[in-house]
Each structure stands twice: as structure tokens, then as C-alpha cells.
N, C-alpha and C positions, 0 to 999 in steps of 0.2 A: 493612415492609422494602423495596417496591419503592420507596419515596422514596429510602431510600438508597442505591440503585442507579442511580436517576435522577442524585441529587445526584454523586455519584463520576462518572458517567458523563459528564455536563457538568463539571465539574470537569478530566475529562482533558483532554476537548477545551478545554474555554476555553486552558489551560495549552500543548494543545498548539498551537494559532494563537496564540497569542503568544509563543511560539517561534519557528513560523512567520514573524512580522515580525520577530521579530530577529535572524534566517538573511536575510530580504530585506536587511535594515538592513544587515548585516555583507557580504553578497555586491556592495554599491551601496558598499561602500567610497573605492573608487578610481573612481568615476561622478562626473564634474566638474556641478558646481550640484546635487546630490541633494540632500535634505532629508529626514531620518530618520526613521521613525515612532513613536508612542508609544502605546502597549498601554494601554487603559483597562477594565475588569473591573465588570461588576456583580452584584449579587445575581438571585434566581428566585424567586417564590413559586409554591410547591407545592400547596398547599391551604390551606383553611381550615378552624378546629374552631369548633363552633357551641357553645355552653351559655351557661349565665348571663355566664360572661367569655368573647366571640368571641377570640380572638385567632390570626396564621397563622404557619404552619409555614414557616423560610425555609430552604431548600435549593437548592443547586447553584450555577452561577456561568456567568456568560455574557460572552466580548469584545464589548462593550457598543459600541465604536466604536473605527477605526484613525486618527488625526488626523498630520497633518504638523506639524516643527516647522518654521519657515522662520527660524531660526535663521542669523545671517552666517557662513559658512565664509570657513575663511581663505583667500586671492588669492596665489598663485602665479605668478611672470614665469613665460614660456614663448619671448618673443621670436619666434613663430608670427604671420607678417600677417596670420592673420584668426583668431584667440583673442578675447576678450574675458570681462573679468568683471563681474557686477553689484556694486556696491559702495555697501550699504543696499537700501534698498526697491525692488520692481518687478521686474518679469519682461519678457526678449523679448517682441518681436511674432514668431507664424509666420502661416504661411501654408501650410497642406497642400495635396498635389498636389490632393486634392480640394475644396477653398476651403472649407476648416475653417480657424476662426481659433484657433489654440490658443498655449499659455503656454510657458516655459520658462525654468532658470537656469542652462542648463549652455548656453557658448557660445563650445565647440570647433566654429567652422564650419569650411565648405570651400566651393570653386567648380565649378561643376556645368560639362558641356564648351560652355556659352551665356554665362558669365560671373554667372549667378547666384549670389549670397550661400549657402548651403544650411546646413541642420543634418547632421550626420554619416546621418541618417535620411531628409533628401531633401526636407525641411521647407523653405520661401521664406523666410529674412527681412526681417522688413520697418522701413521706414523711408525716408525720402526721398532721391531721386535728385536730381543734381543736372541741371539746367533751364534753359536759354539762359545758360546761364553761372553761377549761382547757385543755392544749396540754400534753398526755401522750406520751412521747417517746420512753415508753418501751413496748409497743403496734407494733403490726405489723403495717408495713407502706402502705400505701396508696394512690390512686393518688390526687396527691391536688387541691382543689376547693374553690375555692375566692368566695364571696360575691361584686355581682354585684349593689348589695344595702341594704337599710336594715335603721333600728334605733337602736341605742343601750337604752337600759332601765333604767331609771335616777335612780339613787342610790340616797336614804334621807343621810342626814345629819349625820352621828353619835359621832366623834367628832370634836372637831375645838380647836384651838390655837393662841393665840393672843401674842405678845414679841414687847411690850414696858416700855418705861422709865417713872416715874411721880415724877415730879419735887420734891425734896427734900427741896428746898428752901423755897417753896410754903407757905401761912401764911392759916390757915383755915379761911373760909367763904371768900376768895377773888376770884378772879378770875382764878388765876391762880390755885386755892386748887380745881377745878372740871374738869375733863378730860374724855373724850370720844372716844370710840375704837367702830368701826363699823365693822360689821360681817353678812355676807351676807352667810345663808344656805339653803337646797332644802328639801323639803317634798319627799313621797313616789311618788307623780306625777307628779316630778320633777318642780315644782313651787318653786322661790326662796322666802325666806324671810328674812327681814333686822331684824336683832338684832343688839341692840348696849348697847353698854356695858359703864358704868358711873361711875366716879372715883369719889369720894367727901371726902377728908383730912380732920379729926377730931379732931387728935391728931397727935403729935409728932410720927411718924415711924407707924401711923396709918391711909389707907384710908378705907371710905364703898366704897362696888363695888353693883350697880346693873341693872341687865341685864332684857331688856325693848322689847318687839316684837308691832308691831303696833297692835292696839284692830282689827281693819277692817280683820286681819287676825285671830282672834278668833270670835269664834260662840258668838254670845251675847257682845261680846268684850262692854265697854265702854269707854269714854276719848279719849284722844290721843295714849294712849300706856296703854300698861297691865307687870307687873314686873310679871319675870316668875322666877325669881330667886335673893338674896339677902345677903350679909354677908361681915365679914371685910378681909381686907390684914393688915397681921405688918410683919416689916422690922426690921432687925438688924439696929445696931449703923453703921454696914457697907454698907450698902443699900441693903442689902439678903433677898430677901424674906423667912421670917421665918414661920410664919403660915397662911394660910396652910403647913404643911412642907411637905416634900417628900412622905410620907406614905396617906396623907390624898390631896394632892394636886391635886385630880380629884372630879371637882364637877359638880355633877347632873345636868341637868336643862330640866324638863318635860314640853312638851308645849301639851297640848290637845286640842279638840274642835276646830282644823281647819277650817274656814270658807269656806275652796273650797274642803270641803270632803277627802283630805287626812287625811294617817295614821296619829296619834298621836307620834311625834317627842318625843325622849328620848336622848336628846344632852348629852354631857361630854366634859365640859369646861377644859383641861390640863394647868393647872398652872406650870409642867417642862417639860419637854425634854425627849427621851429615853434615857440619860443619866444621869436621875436626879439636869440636872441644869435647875433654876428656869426662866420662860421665863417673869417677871416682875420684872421690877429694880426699885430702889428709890433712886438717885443720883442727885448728884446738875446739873442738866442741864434742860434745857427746855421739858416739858413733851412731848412726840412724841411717837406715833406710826409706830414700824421698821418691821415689818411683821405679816402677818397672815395665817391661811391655815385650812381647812376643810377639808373632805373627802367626801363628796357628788358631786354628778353632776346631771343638767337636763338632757334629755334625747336628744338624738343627732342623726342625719341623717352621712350616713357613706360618706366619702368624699374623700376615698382617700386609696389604699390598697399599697403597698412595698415591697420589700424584702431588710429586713435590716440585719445589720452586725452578723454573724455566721450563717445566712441561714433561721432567724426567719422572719415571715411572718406577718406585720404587718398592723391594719385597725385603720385607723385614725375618727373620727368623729364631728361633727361641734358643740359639746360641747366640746371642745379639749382634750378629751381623745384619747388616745392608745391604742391599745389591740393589744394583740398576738393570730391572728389565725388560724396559723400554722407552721411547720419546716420543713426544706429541708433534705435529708436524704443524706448520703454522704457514698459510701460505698470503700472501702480498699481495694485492689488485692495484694496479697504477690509477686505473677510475671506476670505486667503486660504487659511483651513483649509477652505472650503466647496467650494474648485475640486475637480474629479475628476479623478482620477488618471487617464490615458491611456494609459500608458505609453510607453520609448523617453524617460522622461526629460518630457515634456509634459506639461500642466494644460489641461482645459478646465471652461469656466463650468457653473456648474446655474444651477435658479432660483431657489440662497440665496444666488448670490453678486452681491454689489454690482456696480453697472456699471465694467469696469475702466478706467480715468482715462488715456488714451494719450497722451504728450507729448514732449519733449525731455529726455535726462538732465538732472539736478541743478536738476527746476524740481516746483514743486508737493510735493508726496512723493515723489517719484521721489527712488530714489539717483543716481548717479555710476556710468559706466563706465568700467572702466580697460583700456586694449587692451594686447595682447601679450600678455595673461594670462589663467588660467582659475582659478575660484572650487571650492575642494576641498570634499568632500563636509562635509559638518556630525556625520556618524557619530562619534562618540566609544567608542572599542573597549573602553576600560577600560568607560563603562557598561553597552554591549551585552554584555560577558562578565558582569559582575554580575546584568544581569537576566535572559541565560538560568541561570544556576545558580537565582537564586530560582524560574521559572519549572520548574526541573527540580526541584526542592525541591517545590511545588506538584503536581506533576504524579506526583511518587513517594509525596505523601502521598493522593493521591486513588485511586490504584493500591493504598495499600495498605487503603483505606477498600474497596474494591470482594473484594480480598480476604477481608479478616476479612467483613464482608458474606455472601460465598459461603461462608465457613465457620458462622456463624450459621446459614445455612442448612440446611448440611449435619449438625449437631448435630439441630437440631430434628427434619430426616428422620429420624435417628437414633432419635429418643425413640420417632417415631409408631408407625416399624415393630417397634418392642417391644413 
């Protein structure tokens, strides 16, 4: 009879820790990256009986092992600049206050008051900073630190593109035979300056072009404008711009003697495309102006940092640039049910777990990060209600084994004392 009291007895307990996990499981519902556990049960052997047929007694039952399932929860926007979710395989880099490297899939961070990356727990994330200007990510990684402020350095001018039409119809010397493309670029000190550009039809599938900066912006400047550059377009019989043709269709245009002490601008006006098509038409329609584009910027106060799509870390600026400066490092476990649970939501290695594989999102096995959003827990509630009811089913029949048990008992006292 004591085996049955044994058996009942681990019987509770198994029953009741695997409850236990399903209270954890249900309590980590709303825990962004958790991954749910799952109850595994095994048998006990009690003894053995010896005679001509050995064979042994199996009673009781024991939670044999608690395993993670790292199952994909569903991704959630949050619109939050520093959320992110893993999306497929791999787990954060941290970095703990006390340079423990441990794991993680929940990746509601925040910024510490030094500009560091953090986990809600105070955890460094890690990944590459960016470095003379550029994010190398084959460099050791690091814990990441945002810019709390800052300017970024206006880039001059160097070239610009203009793609419009000039009326083909047009009679010279009328009104229509003179067109004007305006072009607004930045010095070294990020000052802008208006150039405009002048279309004047001479001939037949011929206009002069030339390109005017206001004098007040040159040293000495006199007039209204100063030409800083001059020459013709011809057009085919189709309206193609023919010459300049593709080989010579980048033209110079030097402006020096800046009046507010900037570098001396060395423009290059692109008359086609990287594709070699020509961005200057001459067709029968009304002359117009359909785009333009530079490559310079003034210089900009930072207004705004992110983390955007694959884990890149991006700082916006109030000259509307963008810059990447930084990457989130995302690292691979061959078997990640071997990590040990930490807590606070973290995984650190033992010695069954395979070396974790650290790299760039969306390369090797690594999944994809998607920013502004956080990855929901993987708990599934309709199961976890199922399995405690079975678990509670379990644990009322082992209660009622332990029972009758103690009434066995108490019968047989019965008999003796008669």
C-alpha cells in the first residue's frame, strides 16, 4: 500500500507543476516575444518483483521536462521608434549591465538617459554603430547608441537634373520660343542658391540654353544675374535630344566667388538618365517643366531617430534627409529549446546549446525585423484552458486514489483491532 501512496502522491505533484506552467503560460499572455511552455509527463518505477518472471511495478508520474515552444507569434504595428519584431528565426543581441551576453524575442526597447538602445529591464542592445560615416556589419557588434541630438552637415551641390518638354511648335522670337526651368542648389555652408535655367529657340530642332545665378551671390557680381554657363540643345526630326548626345551630355557649370564665403560650387548639369535616356524633350505640346532633383542639402537639426524595416536604425533630419545610424544584430540558435530561461523575458546558452550564429537580419537563417512593431506572445488561451482542466482532471483522480488508499487503510485497522 505504501506504493500507492507514493504513486498518488507524485501524481498530485506532477499534475500540480504542470498547472503551474500553465498559470506561468497564461500570466506571460500579454509579455511581447514570450514563447509558451509545454508540460511533458513521465512514468516512475517503483520496484521490482523477482521470481521466475522478473517483471516491475510502474507507479507514479513525474514532469519529466519543461520545453519552450518558439513557435512565430503574431506582429503587431505599434508605431513606437524603438519597437521592433523578430520575424522568423533568431533572437536579439543583449548585453547585461554585467557583460552577460544573453538572448531575447520580445523587443519593446527604450533609451537610457546616455542615448543607449535598452531593454525595458536595462539590458544594452546590440548591433552596429554607425562609423566615419558608415555602418560596417562585419565588424564586432556593439551596444547601440542613438543620437539625442545633433546637426547633420549640409552637403553642396554637385549635380542636378532637370526633365522637361519645350514646345516643338514654338515660332522663334515669340513668346512661346523662351522657357525657363528653375533650380534651386546649396553651397558648402549649406546656403541655398537659385539658378535658372533659359530656353530660347533659334532654329528649327534648335534651342540656346543658359544658366543664370543672381549677381548678389557672386563676389563683385553686377546686374541682375550673372550667366555661369551657356550653349545649344538640337533635337532630332523626332523630338530626341541629339546633341549633347549621350557621351558628352554632362555639362560643367563653375560658379566661384561666392558672396557669403562658401566653397566654390563645380555643378554638372545631366542632360540623361542612368539609363542613357535623354531627360529634355521637344515635342508638340506646351513647354513645361516635369521634375527636377539635386543632390545637395542644407544642413539640418536631427528630429526624429526609428527603427525601421530589417532592423536599420534610422535618424531623420529637418533638412529631410535620412540617415542610417545603425543595425540591430539578430543572432541564430541551431537548438533553441536547450537555452535557459533567465528570466525578465531573456535566454542564455548552456553547454547543449549550439554556437549562436550572429549576423545581419534576413541573411543565413536569421529571420527579418520589422520595426514599429512588437511580436505577441505565442500563448494560445483556448489550449492553456484545455490543458489545465485535464491537468485538474488528473490531479482529482490522484487525490481521489490517495483517498480511497487511506480508506483501505483504515478498514484493515479496522479488522486488526477486532
Amino acid at each position: 500500500m505504501g506504493a500507492a501512496f507514493a504513486n498518488a502522491l507524485s501524481g498530485l505533484t506532477a499534475n500540480a507543476n504542470a498547472i503551474g506552467g500553465v498559470s506561468g503560460n497564461l500570466a506571460n499572455l500579454n509579455t511581447y516575444g514570450y514563447k509558451n511552455n509545454s508540460i511533458s509527463f513521465n512514468d516512475l518505477v517503483n520496484s521490482s518483483l523477482s521470481g521466475a518472471q522478473s517483471s516491475t511495478v510502474i507507479g507514479g508520474s513525474v514532469v519529466s521536462q519543461t520545453s519552450r515552444n518558439f513557435s512565430q507569434g503574431s506582429i503587431a504595428t505599434t508605431n513606437q521608434p524603438y519597437d521592433a519584431a523578430v520575424n522568423g528565426n533568431g533572437f536579439f543581441v543583449l548585453n547585461t549591465p554585467g557583460g552577460q551576453s544573453v538572448f531575447t524575442r520580445g523587443g519593446n526597447f527604450k533609451l537610457d538617459s546616455q542615448g543607449h538602445l535598452i531593454t525595458q529591464n536595462g539590458d544594452f542592445v546590440q548591433g552596429w554603430n554607425q562609423i566615419n560615416g558608415s555602418v560596417n556589419t562585419t565588424g564586432p557588434i556593439a551596444s547601440i547608441v542613438v543620437p539625442t541630438a545633433g546637426i547633420q552637415q549640409s552637403i553642396p551641390t554637385a549635380n542636378f537634373e532637370v526633365t522637361a518638354n519645350l514646345d516643338a511648335s514654338a515660332t522663334v522670337g515669340s513668346t512661346a520660343g523662351t522657357f525657363t526651368s528653375p533650380m534651386q542648389v546649396y553651397d558648402s555652408q549649406g546656403n541655398p542658391h537659385q539658378l535658372t535655367v533659359t530656353y530660347t529657340k533659334t532654329a528649327t530642332n534648335t534651342w540656346d540654353y543658359a544658366v543664370t545665378i543672381p549677381s548678389v551671390d557672386i563676389a563683385g557680381g553686377t546686374g541682375t544675374t550673372t550667366t555661369v554657363a551657356n550653349g545649344t540643345l538640337q533635337f532630332g526630326p523626332n523630338g530626341v535630344l541629339s546633341s549633347p548626345d549621350v557621351t558628352t551630355g554632362a555639362i560643367s557649370i563653375p560658379i566661384t566667388g561666392l558672396s557669403d564665403g562658401a566653397a566654390d560650387l563645380a555643378l554638372t548639369w545631366n542632360l540623361y538618365d542612368a539609363s542613357a535616356n535623354p531627360l529634355v524633350s521637344q515635342f508638340d505640346q506646351q513647354s513645361a517643366n516635369l521634375a527636377s532633383t539635386q543632390d545637395g542639402a542644407a544642413a539640418g537639426q536631427l528630429t526624429s531617430v526609428n527603427i525601421g524595416q530589417g532592423g536599420s536604425i534610422m535618424a531623420s533630419y529637418s533638412n529631410g534627409n535620412t540617415v542610417q545610424i545603425g543595425q540591430l544584430a539578430l543572432a541564430s540558435v541551431l537548438n533553441p529549446d536547450s537555452l535557459q530561461d533567465l528570466g525578465n523575458n531573456t535566454f542564455g546558452v548552456t553547454t547543449q546549446t549550439a554556437t549562436p550564429s550572429i549576423g545581419t537580419p534576413g541573411t543565413g537563417s536569421r529571420g527579418q525585423i520589422t520595426g514599429e512593431a512588437l511580436e505577441s506572445s505565442n500563448v494560445d488561451i483556448a489550449t492553456e484552458f484545455t490543458n489545465m482542466l485535464t491537468y485538474e482532471r488528473g490531479y482529482q483522480a490522484n487525490s481521489k486514489s490517495l483517498t480511497t488508499e487511506d480508506e483501505l487503510i483504515q478498514t484493515t485497522v479496522n479488522l486488526i483491532q477486532r
